[in-house]
C-alpha positions as CSV (number, residue, x, y, z in Angstrom):
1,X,61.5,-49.9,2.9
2,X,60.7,-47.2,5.4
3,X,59.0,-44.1,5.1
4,X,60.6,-40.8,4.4
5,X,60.1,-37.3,6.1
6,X,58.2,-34.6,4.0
7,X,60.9,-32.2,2.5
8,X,60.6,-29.4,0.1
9,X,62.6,-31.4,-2.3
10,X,64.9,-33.2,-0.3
11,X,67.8,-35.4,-2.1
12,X,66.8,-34.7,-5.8
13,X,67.8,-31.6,-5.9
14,X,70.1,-31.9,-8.0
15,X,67.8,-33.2,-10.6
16,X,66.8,-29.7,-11.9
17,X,70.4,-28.7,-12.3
18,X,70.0,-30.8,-15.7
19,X,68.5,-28.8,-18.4
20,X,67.6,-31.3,-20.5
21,X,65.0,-33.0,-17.6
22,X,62.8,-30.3,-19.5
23,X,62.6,-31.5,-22.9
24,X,60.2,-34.1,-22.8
25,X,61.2,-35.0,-26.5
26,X,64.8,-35.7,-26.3
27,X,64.7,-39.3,-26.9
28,X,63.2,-38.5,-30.2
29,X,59.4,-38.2,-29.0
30,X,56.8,-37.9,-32.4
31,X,53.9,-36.1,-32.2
32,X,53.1,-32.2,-31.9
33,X,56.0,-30.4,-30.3
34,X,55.2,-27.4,-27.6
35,X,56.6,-25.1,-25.6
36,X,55.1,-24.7,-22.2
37,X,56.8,-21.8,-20.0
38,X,55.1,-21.1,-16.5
39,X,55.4,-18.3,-14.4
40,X,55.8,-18.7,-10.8
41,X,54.5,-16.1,-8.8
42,X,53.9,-15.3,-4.7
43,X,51.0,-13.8,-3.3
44,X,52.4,-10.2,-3.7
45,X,53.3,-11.1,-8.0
46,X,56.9,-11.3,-6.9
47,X,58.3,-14.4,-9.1
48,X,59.7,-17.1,-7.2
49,X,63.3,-17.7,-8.3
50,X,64.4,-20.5,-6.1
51,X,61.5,-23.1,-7.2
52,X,61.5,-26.1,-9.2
53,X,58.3,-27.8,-11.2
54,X,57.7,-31.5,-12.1
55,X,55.3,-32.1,-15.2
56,X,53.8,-35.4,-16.1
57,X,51.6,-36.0,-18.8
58,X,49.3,-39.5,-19.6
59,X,49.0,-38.7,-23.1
60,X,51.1,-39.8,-25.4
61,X,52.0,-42.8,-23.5
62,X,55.2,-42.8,-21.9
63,X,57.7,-44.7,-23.7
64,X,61.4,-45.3,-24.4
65,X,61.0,-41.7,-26.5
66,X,58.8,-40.1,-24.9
67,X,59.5,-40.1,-21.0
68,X,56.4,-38.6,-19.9
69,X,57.7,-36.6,-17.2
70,X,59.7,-33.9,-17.1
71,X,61.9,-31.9,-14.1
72,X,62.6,-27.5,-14.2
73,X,64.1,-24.8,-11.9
74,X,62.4,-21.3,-12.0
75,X,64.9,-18.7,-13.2
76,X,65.4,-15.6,-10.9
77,X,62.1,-14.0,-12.7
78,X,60.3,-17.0,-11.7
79,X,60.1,-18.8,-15.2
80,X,60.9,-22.1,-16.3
81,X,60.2,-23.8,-20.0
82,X,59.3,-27.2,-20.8
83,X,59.6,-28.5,-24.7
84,X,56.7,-31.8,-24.5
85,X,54.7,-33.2,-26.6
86,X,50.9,-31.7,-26.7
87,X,49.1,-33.9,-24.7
88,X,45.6,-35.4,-26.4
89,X,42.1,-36.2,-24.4
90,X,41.8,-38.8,-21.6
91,X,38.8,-41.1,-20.6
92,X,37.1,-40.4,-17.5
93,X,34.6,-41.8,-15.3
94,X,31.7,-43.2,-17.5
95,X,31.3,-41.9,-21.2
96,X,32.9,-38.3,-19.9
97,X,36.6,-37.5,-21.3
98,X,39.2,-35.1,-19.9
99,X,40.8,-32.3,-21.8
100,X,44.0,-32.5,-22.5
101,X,46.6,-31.4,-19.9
102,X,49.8,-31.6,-17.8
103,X,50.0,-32.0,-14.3
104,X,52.3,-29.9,-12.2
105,X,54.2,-30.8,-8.4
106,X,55.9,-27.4,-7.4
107,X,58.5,-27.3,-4.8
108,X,59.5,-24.2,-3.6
109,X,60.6,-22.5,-0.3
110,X,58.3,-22.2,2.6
111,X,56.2,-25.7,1.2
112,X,56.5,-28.7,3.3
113,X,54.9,-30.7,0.4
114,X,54.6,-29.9,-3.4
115,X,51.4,-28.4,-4.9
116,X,49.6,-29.8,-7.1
117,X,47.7,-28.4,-10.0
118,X,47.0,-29.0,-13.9
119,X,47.5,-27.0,-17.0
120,X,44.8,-26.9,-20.0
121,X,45.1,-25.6,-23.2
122,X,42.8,-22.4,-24.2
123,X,41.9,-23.8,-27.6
124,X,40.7,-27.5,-26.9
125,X,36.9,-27.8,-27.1
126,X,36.9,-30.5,-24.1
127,X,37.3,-27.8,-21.6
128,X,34.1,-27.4,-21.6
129,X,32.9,-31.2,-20.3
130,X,36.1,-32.1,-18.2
131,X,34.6,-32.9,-14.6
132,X,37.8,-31.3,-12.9
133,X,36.8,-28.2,-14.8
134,X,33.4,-28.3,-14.4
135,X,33.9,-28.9,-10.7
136,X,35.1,-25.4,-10.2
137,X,32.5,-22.8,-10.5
138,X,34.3,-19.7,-10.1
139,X,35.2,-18.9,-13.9
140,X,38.4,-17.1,-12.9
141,X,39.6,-20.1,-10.4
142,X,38.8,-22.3,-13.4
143,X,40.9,-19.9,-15.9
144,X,43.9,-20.0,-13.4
145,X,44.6,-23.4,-15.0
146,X,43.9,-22.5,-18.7
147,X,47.4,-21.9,-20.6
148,X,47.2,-18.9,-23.5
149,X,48.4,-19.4,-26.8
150,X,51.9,-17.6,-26.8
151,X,52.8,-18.3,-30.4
152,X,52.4,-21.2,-32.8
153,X,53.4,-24.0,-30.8
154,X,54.0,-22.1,-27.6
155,X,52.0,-21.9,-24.2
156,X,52.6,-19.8,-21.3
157,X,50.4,-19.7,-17.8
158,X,51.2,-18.0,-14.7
159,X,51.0,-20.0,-10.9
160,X,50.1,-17.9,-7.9
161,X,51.5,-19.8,-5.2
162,X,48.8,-17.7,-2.7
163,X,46.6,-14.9,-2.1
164,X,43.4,-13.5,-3.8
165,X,44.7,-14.8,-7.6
166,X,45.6,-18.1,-6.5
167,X,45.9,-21.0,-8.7
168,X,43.6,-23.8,-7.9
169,X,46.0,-26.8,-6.3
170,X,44.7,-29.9,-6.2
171,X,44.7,-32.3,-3.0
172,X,45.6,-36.1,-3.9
């Protein structure tokens, strides 16, 4: 197999023109059923309508009901929704344990390669002791990845794609 050129999103594009790439619980997923929407925003807080955002979550397992990964397009006011299941805690390095989260890939115009990032829930006491969170000492860096409560079961964060708010990306 050979190696492929970077491209914003290259041939799979027309992954996110399927809707239902966003519910993560489709197949009949069990557990406690969210909402996540995310806002998409360039470094002037216009939305960014023409991008599209992978989530992947390690918790619940991935299974033949629960994919564990999900595929979105922004709308034009830079919003896209994903219906998962909330993630739960994860083991890290030695006795420490991650909060629970989703990772995010965004493609959007102007990126050669995705960027990376994570989304936290405001209410989950592990926050405090994750080592990526704890790694960032700027509180309002480390808030840029904490999703707010936007109803019962719903979540909502923002993504600043640059500039002085931006979201903390992650290099792998």
């Amino acid at each position: 197999m050979l190696a492929t050129g970077s491209q914003t999103i290259g041939p799979y594009w027309h992954l996110i023109l399927h809707p239902e790439w966003a519910d993560l619980t489709r197949f009949g997923a069990v557990g406690e059923r969210i909402g996540l929407t995310i806002g998409l925003r360039d470094g002037d807080g216009a939305p960014v309508g023409d991008a599209a955002v992978e989530l992947w979550q390690a918790t619940p397992p991935a299974d033949a009901r629960f994919p564990g990964f999900g595929r979105a397009s922004a709308d034009a006011e830079g919003r896209c929704r994903f219906t998962t299941i909330k993630p739960g805690p994860l083991p890290a390095a030695g006795n420490a344990w991650q909060a629970p989260h989703c990772a995010l890939a965004i493609f959007a115009r102007g990126l050669l390669k995705p960027l990376f990032t994570r989304v936290y829930f405001a209410d989950e006491a592990l926050n405090a002791e994750d080592p990526l969170l704890g790694a960032i000492a700027d509180p309002a860096r480390r808030a840029s990845l904490i999703a707010k409560a936007a109803g019962p079961t719903d979540w909502a964060i923002d993504i600043v794609l640059q500039g002085a708010n931006e979201t903390v990306f992650l290099e792998l």
